[in-house]
C-alpha positions, 0 to 999 in steps of 0.5 A: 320584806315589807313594802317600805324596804322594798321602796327603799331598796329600789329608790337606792338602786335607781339613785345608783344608776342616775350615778352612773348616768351621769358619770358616762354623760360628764365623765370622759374616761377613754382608757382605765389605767388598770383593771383592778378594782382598786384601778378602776376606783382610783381612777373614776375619784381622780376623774370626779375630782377633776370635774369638781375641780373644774365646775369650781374654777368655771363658776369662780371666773365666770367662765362662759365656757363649758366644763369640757370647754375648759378641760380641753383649753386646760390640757391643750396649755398644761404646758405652757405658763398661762394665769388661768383667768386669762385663758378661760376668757372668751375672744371677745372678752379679750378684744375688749379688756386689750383696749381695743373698744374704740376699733371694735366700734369703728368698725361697727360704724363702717359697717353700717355706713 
Protein backbone atom coordinates (compact mmCIF):
# COMPACT_ATOMS: atom_id res chain seq x y z
CA UNK A 1 0.00 0.00 0.00
CA UNK A 2 1.09 3.53 -0.46
CA UNK A 3 1.22 6.12 1.99
CA UNK A 4 -1.52 8.23 0.72
CA UNK A 5 -4.04 4.91 1.42
CA UNK A 6 -2.77 4.28 4.33
CA UNK A 7 -3.72 8.06 5.36
CA UNK A 8 -6.81 7.59 4.20
CA UNK A 9 -7.68 4.52 5.58
CA UNK A 10 -6.57 5.95 9.08
CA UNK A 11 -8.36 9.46 8.53
CA UNK A 12 -11.63 7.31 7.62
CA UNK A 13 -11.23 5.16 10.73
CA UNK A 14 -10.72 8.20 13.08
CA UNK A 15 -13.81 10.08 11.19
CA UNK A 16 -15.59 6.59 12.54
CA UNK A 17 -14.69 6.93 16.23
CA UNK A 18 -15.35 11.06 16.39
CA UNK A 19 -18.67 9.03 15.34
CA UNK A 20 -19.06 6.99 17.84
CA UNK A 21 -17.68 9.63 20.40
CA UNK A 22 -20.32 11.62 19.88
CA UNK A 23 -22.94 9.45 19.80
CA UNK A 24 -22.17 8.10 23.35
CA UNK A 25 -21.75 11.98 24.53
CA UNK A 26 -25.33 13.13 22.86
CA UNK A 27 -26.97 9.93 22.19
CA UNK A 28 -28.82 8.34 25.49
CA UNK A 29 -29.41 4.61 24.73
CA UNK A 30 -30.26 2.96 28.17
CA UNK A 31 -31.48 -0.63 26.81
CA UNK A 32 -31.17 -2.06 22.96
CA UNK A 33 -34.69 -3.09 22.01
CA UNK A 34 -32.86 -6.13 20.50
CA UNK A 35 -29.58 -7.66 19.98
CA UNK A 36 -29.54 -8.30 16.17
CA UNK A 37 -27.68 -6.23 13.94
CA UNK A 38 -30.83 -5.04 12.28
CA UNK A 39 -32.07 -4.06 16.39
CA UNK A 40 -29.10 -2.26 17.04
CA UNK A 41 -29.11 -0.30 13.83
CA UNK A 42 -32.89 0.31 13.71
CA UNK A 43 -32.48 1.46 17.09
CA UNK A 44 -29.33 3.81 16.99
CA UNK A 45 -31.06 5.86 13.40
CA UNK A 46 -34.34 6.28 15.56
CA UNK A 47 -32.35 7.65 18.15
CA UNK A 48 -30.40 10.09 15.68
CA UNK A 49 -33.39 10.92 14.51
CA UNK A 50 -34.83 12.07 17.31
CA UNK A 51 -31.60 14.28 18.39
CA UNK A 52 -31.99 15.97 14.62
CA UNK A 53 -35.30 16.27 15.29
CA UNK A 54 -35.09 17.99 18.38
CA UNK A 55 -31.66 20.03 17.69
CA UNK A 56 -34.20 21.42 14.64
CA UNK A 57 -37.10 22.35 17.16
CA UNK A 58 -34.67 23.81 19.60
CA UNK A 59 -32.99 26.22 16.88
CA UNK A 60 -36.75 26.91 15.18
CA UNK A 61 -38.20 28.18 18.83
CA UNK A 62 -35.07 29.52 19.97
CA UNK A 63 -35.42 27.38 22.92
CA UNK A 64 -32.76 28.51 25.59
CA UNK A 65 -32.99 24.93 26.72
CA UNK A 66 -30.53 22.04 25.81
CA UNK A 67 -31.24 19.50 23.45
CA UNK A 68 -31.46 17.04 26.63
CA UNK A 69 -33.26 19.74 28.23
CA UNK A 70 -35.84 19.52 25.68
CA UNK A 71 -35.92 15.73 25.25
CA UNK A 72 -36.95 15.32 28.86
CA UNK A 73 -39.62 18.33 29.00
CA UNK A 74 -40.97 16.38 25.71
CA UNK A 75 -41.12 12.72 27.51
CA UNK A 76 -42.07 13.89 30.75
CA UNK A 77 -45.65 15.93 28.81
CA UNK A 78 -46.10 13.30 25.82
CA UNK A 79 -49.14 12.83 27.46
CA UNK A 80 -50.60 15.76 28.15
CA UNK A 81 -51.84 18.41 25.12
CA UNK A 82 -49.13 21.24 25.49
CA UNK A 83 -48.38 23.57 21.95
CA UNK A 84 -44.63 23.04 22.16
CA UNK A 85 -43.63 26.51 21.90
CA UNK A 86 -45.13 26.98 25.12
CA UNK A 87 -43.45 24.23 26.93
CA UNK A 88 -39.91 24.89 25.64
CA UNK A 89 -40.21 28.60 27.19
CA UNK A 90 -38.04 29.16 29.97
CA UNK A 91 -40.04 30.57 33.40
CA UNK A 92 -39.15 33.88 33.15
CA UNK A 93 -40.19 33.93 29.54
CA UNK A 94 -43.70 32.88 30.60
CA UNK A 95 -44.02 35.58 33.65
CA UNK A 96 -43.16 38.05 30.98
CA UNK A 97 -45.52 37.18 27.92
CA UNK A 98 -48.55 36.56 30.95
CA UNK A 99 -48.65 40.21 31.53
CA UNK A 100 -47.11 39.97 34.58
CA UNK A 101 -44.26 42.75 33.87
CA UNK A 102 -45.61 45.43 35.95
CA UNK A 103 -45.60 42.92 39.22
CA UNK A 104 -42.09 41.85 38.29
CA UNK A 105 -40.86 45.37 38.28
CA UNK A 106 -42.81 46.09 41.45
CA UNK A 107 -41.02 43.86 43.00
CA UNK A 108 -37.79 44.89 41.89
CA UNK A 109 -38.45 48.31 43.06
CA UNK A 110 -39.47 47.05 46.77
CA UNK A 111 -36.44 45.38 46.80
CA UNK A 112 -34.41 47.80 46.29
CA UNK A 113 -36.52 50.49 48.80
Amino acid sequence: MSAQDVASIYRHRWDIEIFFKWIKQNIVIKTLWGYSENAVKTHLWVAICTYLILARIKKELKSQYSITEIATLVSVSALEKHELRELLMTPQEKLLRSNQNQKVKELQLELFN
